[in-house]
C-alpha positions in Angstrom: -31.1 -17.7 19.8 -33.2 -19.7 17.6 -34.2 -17.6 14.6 -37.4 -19.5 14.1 -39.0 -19.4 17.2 -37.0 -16.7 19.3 -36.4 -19.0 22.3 -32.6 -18.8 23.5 -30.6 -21.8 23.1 -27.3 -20.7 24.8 -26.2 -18.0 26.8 -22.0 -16.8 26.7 -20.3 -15.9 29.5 -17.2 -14.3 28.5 -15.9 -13.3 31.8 -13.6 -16.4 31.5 -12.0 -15.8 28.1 -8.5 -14.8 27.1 -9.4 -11.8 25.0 -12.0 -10.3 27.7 -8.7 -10.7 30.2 -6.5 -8.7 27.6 -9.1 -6.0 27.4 -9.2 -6.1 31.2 -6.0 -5.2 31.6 -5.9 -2.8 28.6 -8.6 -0.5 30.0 -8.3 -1.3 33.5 -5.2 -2.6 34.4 -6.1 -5.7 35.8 -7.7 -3.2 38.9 -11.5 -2.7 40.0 -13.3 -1.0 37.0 -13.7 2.3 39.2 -10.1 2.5 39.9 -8.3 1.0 36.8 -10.7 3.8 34.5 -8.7 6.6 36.8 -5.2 4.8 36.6 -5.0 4.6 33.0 -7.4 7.8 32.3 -4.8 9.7 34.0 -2.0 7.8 32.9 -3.0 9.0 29.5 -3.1 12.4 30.1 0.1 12.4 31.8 1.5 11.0 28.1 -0.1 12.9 26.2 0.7 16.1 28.1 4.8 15.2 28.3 4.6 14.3 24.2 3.0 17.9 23.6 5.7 19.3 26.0 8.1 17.3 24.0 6.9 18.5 20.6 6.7 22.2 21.5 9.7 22.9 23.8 12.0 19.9 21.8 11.2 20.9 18.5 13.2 24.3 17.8 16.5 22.6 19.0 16.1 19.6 17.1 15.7 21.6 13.3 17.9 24.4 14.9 21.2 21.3 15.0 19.1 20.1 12.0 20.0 23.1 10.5 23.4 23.3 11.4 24.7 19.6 10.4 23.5 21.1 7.0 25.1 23.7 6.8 28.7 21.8 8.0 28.0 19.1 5.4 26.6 21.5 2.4 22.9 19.8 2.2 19.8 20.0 2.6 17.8 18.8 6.1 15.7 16.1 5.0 12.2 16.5 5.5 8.9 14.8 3.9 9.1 16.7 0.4 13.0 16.0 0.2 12.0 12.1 1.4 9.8 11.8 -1.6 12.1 13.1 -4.3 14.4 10.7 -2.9 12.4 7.5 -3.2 11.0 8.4 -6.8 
């Protein structure tokens, strides 16, 4: 667009371009926009739901043998506070 007079010079089509195919298949899988938006929409509320899953039921086992392996070896689990006093 010419900022002088307002008239446009050139017009962009960027249905060609690498970056706009990238983003294609980012948000739609490569698939018609009505379709790809459910595939991946769903897809992500399939991950998400498994990694809250994850976090609640995994989470108890993992510091309960935390716990233990401390206890055989005489230290302390290592979490973020122990992590810092470490690396000062």
């Amino acid at each position: 667009m010419n900022p002088y007079s307002g008239n446009v010079e050139k017009v962009l089509d960027r249905k060609d371009e690498f970056f706009r195919f990238i983003i294609d298949g980012h948000m739609y899988v490569w698939l018609p926009q009505d379709i790809g938006h459910l595939v991946v929409g769903y897809g992500t509320l399939v991950f998400w739901s498994s990694w809250l899953a994850g976090s609640y039921f995994g989470g108890p086992a993992t510091r309960r043998v935390e716990k233990q392996a401390s206890a055989l070896n005489g230290t302390r689990p290592l979490n973020a506070s122990t992590m810092t006093c470490i690396m000062c």
